[in-house]
MARKOL-850661 format. One line per 2 residues: number of its first residue (from 1); for each residue y, z, x negated of C-alpha. Coordinates in nm, 4 decimals, decimal comma. Each point is the difference from the previous one (the first is absolute). Layout:
BEGIN
NUM	Y Z X  ...
% end
This chain:
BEGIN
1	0,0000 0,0000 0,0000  0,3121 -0,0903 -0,1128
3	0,2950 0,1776 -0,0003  0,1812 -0,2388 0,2307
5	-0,2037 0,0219 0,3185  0,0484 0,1584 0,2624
7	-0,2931 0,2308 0,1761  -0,0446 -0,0439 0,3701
9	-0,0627 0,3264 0,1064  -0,2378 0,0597 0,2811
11	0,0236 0,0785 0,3014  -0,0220 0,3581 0,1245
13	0,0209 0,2877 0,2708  0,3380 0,1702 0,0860
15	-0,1406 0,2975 -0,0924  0,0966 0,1208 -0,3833
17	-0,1108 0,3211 -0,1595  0,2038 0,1813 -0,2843
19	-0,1580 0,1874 -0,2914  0,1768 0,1151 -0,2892
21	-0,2982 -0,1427 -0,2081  -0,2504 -0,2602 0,0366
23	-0,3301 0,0523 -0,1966  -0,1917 -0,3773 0,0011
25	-0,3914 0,0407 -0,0221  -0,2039 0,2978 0,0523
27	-0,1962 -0,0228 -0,3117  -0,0006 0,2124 -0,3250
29	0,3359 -0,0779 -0,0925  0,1574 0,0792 0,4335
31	-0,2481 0,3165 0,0648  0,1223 0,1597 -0,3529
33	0,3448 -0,1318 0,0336  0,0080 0,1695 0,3603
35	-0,1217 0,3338 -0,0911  0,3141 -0,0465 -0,2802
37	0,2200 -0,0912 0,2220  -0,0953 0,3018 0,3181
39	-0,0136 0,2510 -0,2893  0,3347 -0,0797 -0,2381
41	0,2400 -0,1095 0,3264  -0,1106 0,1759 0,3541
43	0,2960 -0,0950 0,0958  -0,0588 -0,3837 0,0117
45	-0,1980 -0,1766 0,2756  -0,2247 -0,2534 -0,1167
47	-0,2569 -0,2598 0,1247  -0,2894 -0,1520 -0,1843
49	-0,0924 -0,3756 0,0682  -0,3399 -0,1092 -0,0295
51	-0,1576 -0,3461 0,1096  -0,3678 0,0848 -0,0342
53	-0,1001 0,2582 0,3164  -0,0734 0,2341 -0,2059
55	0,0880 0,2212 -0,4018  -0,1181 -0,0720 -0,3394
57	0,1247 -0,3420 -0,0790  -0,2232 -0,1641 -0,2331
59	-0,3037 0,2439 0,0491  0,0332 -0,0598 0,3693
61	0,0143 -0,3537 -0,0069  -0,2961 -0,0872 -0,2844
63	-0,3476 0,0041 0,1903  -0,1912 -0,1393 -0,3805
65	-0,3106 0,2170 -0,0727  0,0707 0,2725 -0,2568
67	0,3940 0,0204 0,0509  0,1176 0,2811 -0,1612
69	0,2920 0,0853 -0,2702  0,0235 -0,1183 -0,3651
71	0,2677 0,2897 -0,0748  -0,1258 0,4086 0,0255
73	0,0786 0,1595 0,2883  0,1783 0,2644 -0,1874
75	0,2528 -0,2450 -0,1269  -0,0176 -0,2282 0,3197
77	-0,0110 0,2616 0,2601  0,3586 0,1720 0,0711
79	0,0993 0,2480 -0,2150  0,0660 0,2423 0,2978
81	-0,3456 0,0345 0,0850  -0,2767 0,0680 -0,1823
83	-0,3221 -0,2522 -0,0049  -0,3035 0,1354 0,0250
85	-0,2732 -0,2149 -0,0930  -0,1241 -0,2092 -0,2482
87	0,2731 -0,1829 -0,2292  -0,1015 -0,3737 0,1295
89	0,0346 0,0006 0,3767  -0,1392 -0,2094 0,2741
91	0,2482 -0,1797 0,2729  -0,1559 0,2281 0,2594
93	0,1068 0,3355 -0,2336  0,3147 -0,1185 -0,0510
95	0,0686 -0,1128 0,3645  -0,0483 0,3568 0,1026
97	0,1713 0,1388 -0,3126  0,2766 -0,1437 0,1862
99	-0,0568 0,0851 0,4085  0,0015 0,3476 -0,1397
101	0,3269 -0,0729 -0,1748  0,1670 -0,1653 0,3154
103	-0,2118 0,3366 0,2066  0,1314 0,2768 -0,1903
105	0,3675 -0,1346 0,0078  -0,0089 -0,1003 0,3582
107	0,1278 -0,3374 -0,1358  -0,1892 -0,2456 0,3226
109	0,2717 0,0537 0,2132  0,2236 -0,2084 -0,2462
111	-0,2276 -0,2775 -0,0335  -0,0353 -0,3555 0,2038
113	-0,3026 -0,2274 -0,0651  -0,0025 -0,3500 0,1086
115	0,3218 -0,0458 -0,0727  0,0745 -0,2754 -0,2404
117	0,3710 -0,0846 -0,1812  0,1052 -0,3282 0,0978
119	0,3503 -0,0233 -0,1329  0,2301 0,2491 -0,1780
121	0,3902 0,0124 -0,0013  0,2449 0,2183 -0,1481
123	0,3430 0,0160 0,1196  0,2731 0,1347 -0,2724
125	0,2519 0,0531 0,3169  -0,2533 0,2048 0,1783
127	-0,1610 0,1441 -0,3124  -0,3371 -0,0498 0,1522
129	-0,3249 -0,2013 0,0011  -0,1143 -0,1827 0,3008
131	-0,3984 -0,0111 0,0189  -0,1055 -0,2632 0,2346
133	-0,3964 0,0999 0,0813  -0,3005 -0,1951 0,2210
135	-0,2564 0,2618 0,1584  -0,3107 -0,1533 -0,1492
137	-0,2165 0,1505 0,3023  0,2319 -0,1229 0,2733
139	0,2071 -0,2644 -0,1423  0,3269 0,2266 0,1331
141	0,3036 -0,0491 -0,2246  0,1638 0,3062 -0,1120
143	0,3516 0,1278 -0,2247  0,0654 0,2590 -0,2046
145	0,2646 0,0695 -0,2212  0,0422 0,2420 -0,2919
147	0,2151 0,0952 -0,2726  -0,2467 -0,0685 -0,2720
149	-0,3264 -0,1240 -0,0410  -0,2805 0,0742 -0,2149
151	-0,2507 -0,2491 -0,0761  -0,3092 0,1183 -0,0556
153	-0,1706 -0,3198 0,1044  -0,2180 -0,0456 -0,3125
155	0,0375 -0,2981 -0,2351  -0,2703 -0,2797 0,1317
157	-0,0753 -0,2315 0,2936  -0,2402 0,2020 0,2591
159	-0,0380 -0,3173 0,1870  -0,1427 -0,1957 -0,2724
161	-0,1855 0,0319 -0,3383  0,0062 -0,2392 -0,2726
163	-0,2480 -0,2370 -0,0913  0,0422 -0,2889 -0,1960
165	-0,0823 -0,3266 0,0818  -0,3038 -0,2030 -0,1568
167	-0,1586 -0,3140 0,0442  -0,3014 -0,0630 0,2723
169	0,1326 0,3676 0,1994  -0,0190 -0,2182 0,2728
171	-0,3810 -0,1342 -0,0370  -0,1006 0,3168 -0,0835
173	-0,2928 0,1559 0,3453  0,0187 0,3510 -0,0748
175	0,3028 0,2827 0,0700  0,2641 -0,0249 -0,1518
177	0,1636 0,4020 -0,0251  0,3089 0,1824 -0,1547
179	-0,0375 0,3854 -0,0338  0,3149 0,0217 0,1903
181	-0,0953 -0,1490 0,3373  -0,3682 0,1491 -0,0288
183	-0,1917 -0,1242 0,3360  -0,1104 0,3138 0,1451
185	-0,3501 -0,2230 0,1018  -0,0634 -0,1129 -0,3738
187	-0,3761 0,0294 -0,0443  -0,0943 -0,0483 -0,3503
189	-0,3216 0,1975 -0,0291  -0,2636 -0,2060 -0,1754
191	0,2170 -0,3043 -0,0390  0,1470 -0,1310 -0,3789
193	0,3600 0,1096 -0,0670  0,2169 -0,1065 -0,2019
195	0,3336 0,1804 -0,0801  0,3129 -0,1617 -0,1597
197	0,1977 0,2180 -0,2106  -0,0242 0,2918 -0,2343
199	0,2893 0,2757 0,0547  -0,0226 0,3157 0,1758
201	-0,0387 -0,1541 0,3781  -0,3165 -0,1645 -0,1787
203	-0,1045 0,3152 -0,1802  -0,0337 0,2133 0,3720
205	-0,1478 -0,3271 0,2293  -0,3034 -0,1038 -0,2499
207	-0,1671 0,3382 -0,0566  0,0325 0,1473 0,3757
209	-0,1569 -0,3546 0,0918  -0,2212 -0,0460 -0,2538
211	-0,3164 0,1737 0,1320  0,0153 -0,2021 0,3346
213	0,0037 -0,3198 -0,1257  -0,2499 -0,2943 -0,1822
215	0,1950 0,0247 -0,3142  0,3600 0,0310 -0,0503
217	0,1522 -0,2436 -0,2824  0,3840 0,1248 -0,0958
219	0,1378 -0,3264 -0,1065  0,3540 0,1099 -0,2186
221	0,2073 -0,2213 -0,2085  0,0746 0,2610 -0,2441
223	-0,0706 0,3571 -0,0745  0,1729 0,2871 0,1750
225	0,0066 0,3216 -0,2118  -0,1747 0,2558 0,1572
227	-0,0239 0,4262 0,0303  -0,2901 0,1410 0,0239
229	-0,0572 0,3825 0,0440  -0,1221 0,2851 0,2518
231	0,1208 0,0188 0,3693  0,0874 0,3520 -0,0455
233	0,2708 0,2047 -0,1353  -0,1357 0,3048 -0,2136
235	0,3240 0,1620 -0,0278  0,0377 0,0426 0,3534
237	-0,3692 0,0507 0,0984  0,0314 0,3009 -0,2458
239	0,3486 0,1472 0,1159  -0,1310 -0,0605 0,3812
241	-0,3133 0,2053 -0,1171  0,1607 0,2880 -0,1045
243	0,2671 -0,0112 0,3257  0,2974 -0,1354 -0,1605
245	0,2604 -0,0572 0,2844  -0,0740 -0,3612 0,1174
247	0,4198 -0,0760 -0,0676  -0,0203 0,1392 -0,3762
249	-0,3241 -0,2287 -0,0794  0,1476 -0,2793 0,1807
251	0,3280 0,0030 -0,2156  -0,2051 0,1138 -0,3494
253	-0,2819 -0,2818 0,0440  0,3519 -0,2452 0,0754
255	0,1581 0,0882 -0,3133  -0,2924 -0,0278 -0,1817
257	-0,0902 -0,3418 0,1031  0,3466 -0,1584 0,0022
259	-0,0019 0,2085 -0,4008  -0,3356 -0,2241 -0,0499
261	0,1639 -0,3402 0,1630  0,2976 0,0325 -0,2333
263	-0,2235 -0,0297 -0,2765  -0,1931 -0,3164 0,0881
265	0,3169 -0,1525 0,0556  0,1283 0,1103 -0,2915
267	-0,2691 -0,1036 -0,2284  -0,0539 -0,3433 0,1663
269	0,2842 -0,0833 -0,1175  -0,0052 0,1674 -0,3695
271	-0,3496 -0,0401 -0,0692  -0,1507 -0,2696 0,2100
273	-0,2690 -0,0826 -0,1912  -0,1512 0,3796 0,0087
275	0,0560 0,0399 0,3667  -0,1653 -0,3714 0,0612
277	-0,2937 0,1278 -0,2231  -0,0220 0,3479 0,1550
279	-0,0439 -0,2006 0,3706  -0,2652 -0,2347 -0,1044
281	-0,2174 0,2981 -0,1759  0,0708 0,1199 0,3906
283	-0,1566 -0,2604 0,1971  -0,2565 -0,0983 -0,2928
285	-0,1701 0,3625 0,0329  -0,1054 -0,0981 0,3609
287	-0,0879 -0,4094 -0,0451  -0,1647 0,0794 -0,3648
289	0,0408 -0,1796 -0,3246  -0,1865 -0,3498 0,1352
291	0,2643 -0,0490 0,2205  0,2542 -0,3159 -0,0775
293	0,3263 0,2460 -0,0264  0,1892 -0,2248 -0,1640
295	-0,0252 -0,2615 0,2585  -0,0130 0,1806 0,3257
297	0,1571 0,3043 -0,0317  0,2842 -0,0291 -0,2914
299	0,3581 -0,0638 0,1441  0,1868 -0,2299 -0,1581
301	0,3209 0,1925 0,0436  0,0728 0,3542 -0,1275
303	-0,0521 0,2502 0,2084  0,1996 0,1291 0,2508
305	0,1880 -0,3552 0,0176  -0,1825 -0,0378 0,3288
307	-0,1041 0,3181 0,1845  -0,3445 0,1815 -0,1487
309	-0,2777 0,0017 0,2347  -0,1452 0,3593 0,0780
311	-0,3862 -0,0046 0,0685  -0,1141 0,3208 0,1253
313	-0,3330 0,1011 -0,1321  -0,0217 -0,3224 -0,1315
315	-0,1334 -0,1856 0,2968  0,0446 -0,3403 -0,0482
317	-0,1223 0,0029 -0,3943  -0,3540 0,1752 0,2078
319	-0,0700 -0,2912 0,2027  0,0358 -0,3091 -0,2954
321	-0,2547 0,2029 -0,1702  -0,2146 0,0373 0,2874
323	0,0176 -0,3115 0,0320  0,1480 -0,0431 0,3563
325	0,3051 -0,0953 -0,1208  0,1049 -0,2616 -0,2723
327	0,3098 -0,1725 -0,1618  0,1128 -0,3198 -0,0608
329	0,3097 -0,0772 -0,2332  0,1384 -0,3331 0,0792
331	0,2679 -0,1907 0,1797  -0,1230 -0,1982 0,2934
333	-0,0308 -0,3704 0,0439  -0,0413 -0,0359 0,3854
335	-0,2093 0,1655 0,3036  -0,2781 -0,1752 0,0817
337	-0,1913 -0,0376 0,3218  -0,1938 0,3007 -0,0980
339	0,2007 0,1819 -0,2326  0,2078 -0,0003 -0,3297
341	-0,0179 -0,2921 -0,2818  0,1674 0,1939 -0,2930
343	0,1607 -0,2264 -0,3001  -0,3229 0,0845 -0,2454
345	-0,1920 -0,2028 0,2874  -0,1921 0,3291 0,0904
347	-0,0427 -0,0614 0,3772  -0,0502 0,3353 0,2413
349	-0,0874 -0,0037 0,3293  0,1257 0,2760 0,2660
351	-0,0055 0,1077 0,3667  0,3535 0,1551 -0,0336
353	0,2642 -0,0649 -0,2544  0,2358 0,2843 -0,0203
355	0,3505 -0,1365 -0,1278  0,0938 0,3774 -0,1281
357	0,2940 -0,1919 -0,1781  0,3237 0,2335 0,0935
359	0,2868 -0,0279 0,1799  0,3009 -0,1496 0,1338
361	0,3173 0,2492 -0,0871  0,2439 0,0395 0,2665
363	0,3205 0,0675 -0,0599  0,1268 0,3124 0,2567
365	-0,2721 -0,1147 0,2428  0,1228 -0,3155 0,0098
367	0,2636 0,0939 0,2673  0,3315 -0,2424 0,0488
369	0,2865 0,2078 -0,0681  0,3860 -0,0600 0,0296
371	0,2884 0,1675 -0,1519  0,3627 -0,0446 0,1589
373	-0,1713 -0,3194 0,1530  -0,1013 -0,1330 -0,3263
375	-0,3904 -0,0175 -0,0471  -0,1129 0,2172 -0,2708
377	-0,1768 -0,2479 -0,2904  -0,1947 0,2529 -0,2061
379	-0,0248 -0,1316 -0,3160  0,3714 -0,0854 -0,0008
381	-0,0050 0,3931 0,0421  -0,0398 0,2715 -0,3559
383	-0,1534 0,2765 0,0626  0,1530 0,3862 -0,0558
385	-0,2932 0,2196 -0,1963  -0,2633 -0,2437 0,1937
387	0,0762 0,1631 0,3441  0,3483 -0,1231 0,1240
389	0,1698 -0,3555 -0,0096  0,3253 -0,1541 -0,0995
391	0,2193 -0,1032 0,3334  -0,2347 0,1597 0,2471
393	0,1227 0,3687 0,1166  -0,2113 0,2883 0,1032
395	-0,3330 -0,1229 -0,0439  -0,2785 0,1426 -0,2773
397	-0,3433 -0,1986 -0,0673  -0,2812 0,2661 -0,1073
399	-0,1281 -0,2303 -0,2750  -0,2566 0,2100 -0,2110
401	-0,1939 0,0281 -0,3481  -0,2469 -0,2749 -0,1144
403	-0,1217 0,2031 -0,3070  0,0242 0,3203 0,2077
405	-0,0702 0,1141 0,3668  0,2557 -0,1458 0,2542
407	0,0472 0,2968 0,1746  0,1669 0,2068 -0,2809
409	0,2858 -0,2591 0,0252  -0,0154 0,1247 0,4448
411	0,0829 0,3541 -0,1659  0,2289 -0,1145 -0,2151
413	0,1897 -0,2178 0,2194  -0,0022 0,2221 0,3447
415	0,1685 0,2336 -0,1980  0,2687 -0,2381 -0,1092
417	0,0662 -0,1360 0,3467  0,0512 0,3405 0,1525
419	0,1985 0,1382 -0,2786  0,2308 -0,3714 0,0727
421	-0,0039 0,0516 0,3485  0,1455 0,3602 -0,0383
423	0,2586 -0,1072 -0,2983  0,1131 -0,3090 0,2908
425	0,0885 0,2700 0,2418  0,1849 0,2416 -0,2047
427	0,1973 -0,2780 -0,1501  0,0539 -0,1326 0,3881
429	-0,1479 -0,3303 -0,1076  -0,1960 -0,2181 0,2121
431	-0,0569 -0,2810 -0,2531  -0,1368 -0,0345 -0,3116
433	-0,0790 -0,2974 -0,2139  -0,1578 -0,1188 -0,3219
435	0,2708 -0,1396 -0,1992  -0,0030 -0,1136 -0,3543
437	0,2890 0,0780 -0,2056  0,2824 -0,1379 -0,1697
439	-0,1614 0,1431 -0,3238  -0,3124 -0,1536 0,0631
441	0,1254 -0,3385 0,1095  -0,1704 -0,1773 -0,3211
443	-0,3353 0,1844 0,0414  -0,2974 -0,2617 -0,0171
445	-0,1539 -0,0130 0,2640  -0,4014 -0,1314 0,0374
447	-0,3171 0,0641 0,2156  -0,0893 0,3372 0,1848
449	-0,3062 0,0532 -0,2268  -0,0161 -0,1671 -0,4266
451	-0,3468 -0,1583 -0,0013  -0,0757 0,1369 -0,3507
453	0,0240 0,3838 0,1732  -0,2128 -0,0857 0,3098
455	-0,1321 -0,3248 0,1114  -0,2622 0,0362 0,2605
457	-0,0099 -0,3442 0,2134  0,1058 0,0604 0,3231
459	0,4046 0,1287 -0,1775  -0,0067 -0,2983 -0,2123
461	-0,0784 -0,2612 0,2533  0,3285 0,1714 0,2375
463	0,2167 0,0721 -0,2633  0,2228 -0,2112 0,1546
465	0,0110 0,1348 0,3603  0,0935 0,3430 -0,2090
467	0,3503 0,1937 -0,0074  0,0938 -0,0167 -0,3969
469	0,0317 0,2110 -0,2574  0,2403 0,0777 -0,2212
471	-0,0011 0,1194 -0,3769  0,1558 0,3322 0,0083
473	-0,1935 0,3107 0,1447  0,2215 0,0270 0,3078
475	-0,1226 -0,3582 0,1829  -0,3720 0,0012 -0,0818
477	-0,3313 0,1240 0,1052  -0,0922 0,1175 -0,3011
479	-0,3757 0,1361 0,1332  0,0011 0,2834 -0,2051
481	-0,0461 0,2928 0,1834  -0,0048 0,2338 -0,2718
483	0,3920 -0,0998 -0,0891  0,0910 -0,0018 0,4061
485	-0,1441 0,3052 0,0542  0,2782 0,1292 -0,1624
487	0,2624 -0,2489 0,0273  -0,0209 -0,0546 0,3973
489	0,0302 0,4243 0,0821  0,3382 -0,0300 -0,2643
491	0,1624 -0,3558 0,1076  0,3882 0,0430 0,0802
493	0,0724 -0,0675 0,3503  0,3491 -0,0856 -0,0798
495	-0,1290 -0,2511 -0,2670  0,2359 -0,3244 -0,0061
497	-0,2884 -0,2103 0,0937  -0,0223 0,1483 0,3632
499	0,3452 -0,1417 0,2225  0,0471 0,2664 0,2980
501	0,2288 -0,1532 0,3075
% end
């Protein structure tokens, strides 16, 4: 969208609601940002928007067999309430990890499902936000307005997973699936399988389906790195044995693993070489020296470029040498009537090809949104610390970590926003914008993420539908937790690079 059009908005009911704050998506990031919210400013009403018809975002929305989390819960869960269980949780945990959340804070009330964002407009004469919203259950139009919105919408296309396209897809008899729209009728037991891809969506799917079918063959262009270790946490198992108050575990065995996290990071960086060694050793002590490591299980890239894969108990290194599973490394030439051709010529036939081959990133869910009449073209936009955007007022984008778990950025960032939304009312402000300075009117500006930091495929392919970044601390997401966690709690409010009207 350029930034000449004009949006047609649609049409809606006479009836408009006011909030003072509009939470989009009742995921992770709107459930924690919520509780934030209810907690720092009572004062405030607020209403979250959610499209599916019920919480939990991406772990209510992916059906695949085997979803659960690649990040610990102690790191992923909230840091308000302790988690319980084992460190690597499935969707069904963390779904009620988070009913208990929205129980205990009596946040339901607050929250409309169906409702989906059609159009978005912010008025600097009104100093509000119009949200124009279709009733997905009823097809009624509905509109709200607030003084600020907070989108907590998630960073991908829900509708729609990725999957490239290859020659003969067409010819091809069998299914045809993507993890993200899993058919809830999928039969697979006793039938070949193959599964394209090799990161962490491919790491849960093979080994939960692995017993059930023929033979499973994980097809994988190149290596993913992958982290093998226990399910279990003996930290906390020990200070839970001994009756530690669940709240002082929960915050130790936090610290702890964020101390450990640091270090990886750290020393992927400094000393790849060691930490690429100390991986491989990892995965070789389950698959055994006979195994081709070098071919089929040795990134390319150093780690932590793209996100490491945790594999909890080891699972999916069990069944290759079991023999249920196996791996082939290889690009592919073209689907076949029966299966995959790859480029060696190797030819392998399958019931089901699983295309487990990413996603499509979505830029704040994809929603068309106006400023002052003008639509808003995000990547003629620069972000603000990775969370607010150059020329559009009173809105923040909960954009988490890719090395660490997204929700610490929720934490983070609900904190900001209520500590904002206080500052804005003692001031006697209603507007606030992302501004760059005068002093910073020859900064370079470039792309939201540098490729050599982080370059999983699914940023690099919609780089370009991205706010950008700039060079100097202020206007970048810099993904380091470990810095933010200290620089978000201490940013100046009154900083020249916020405008307040």
């Amino acid at each position: 969208m350029t930034g000449t059009e004009t949006l047609e908005r649609p049409e809606t009911a006479d009836k408009v609601e006011h909030f003072d704050v509009i939470i989009v998506g009742a995921g992770i990031s709107g459930i924690g940002s919520a509780y934030h919210l209810q907690e720092q400013c009572p004062d405030k009403s607020f209403l979250v928007l959610e499209k599916f018809d019920s919480f939990g975002g991406t772990w209510h929305m992916h059906k695949y067999p085997g979803v659960r989390s690649d990040s610990d819960l102690f790191t992923f869960g909230y840091r308000f309430k302790p988690w319980m269980s084992a460190p690597i949780a499935t969707a069904d945990e963390i779904l009620k990890y988070m009913g208990e959340v929205i129980d205990d804070n009596d946040l339901a009330p607050h929250i409309r499902y169906s409702h989906k964002i059609e159009h978005a407009a912010w008025s600097s004469k009104d100093k509000k936000w119009t949200v124009d919203v279709v009733r997905l259950d009823t097809g009624e139009k509905r509109r709200f307005t607030t003084n600020f919105l907070w989108m907590c919408q998630g960073y991908y296309n829900q509708e729609q997973g990725y999957t490239p396209e290859w020659d003969g897809m067409d010819k091809y008899k069998g299914q045809i699936v993507h993890p993200q729209t899993w058919p809830e009728d999928l039969d697979y037991k006793g039938k070949k399988v193959v599964l394209i891809g090799s990161g962490a969506t491919a790491a849960t799917v093979v080994p939960a389906m692995a017993d059930d079918t023929e033979h499973l063959t994980m097809v994988q262009r190149s290596p993913t790195y992958f982290f093998p270790g226990q399910n279990a946490n003996e930290l906390a198992d020990l200070l839970r044995a001994v009756e530690v108050d669940p709240m002082i575990i929960h915050d130790i065995v936090r610290r702890v693993a964020l101390f450990q996290q640091q270090e990886i990071n750290r020393r992927s960086v400094e000393e790849p070489e060691i930490v690429k060694q100390e991986l491989l050793e990892g995965v070789r002590a389950f698959v055994g020296p006979d195994f081709d490591m070098d071919k089929h299980l040795t990134p390319k890239y150093r780690p932590w470029q793209q996100r490491l894969a945790f594999v909890p108990d080891g699972d999916l290194f069990k069944c290759i040498t079991d023999g249920k599973v196996s791996i082939e490394t290889d690009t592919i030439e073209c689907f076949t009537e029966t299966g995959l051709k790859l480029s060696s010529g190797k030819e392998i036939e399958a019931d089901i090809i699983i295309t487990a081959t990413g996603f499509n990133l979505s830029v704040l869910g994809n929603i068309p949104f106006e400023v002052d009449g003008k639509p808003v073209n995000w990547p003629e936009t620069v972000t603000y610390r990775g969370m607010m955007f150059t020329g559009v007022p009173n809105l923040l984008w909960v954009f988490g970590y890719f090395r660490a778990s997204w929700t610490l950025r929720v934490d983070l960032l609900g904190d900001y926003v209520c500590r904002l939304l206080k500052h804005m009312d003692e001031m006697g402000v209603k507007q606030v914008t992302p501004t760059i300075p005068d002093s910073l009117s020859d900064m370079k500006v470039g792309n939201w993420i540098q490729e050599e930091d982080f370059n999983p495929n699914y940023l690099v392919r919609s780089m370009h539908v991205m706010p950008k970044a700039g060079n100097h601390p202020d206007w970048q997401h810099t993904q380091d937790y470990w810095r933010e966690k200290d620089e978000i709690p201490a940013l100046d409010l009154d900083t020249e690079a916020l405008v307040y009207s």
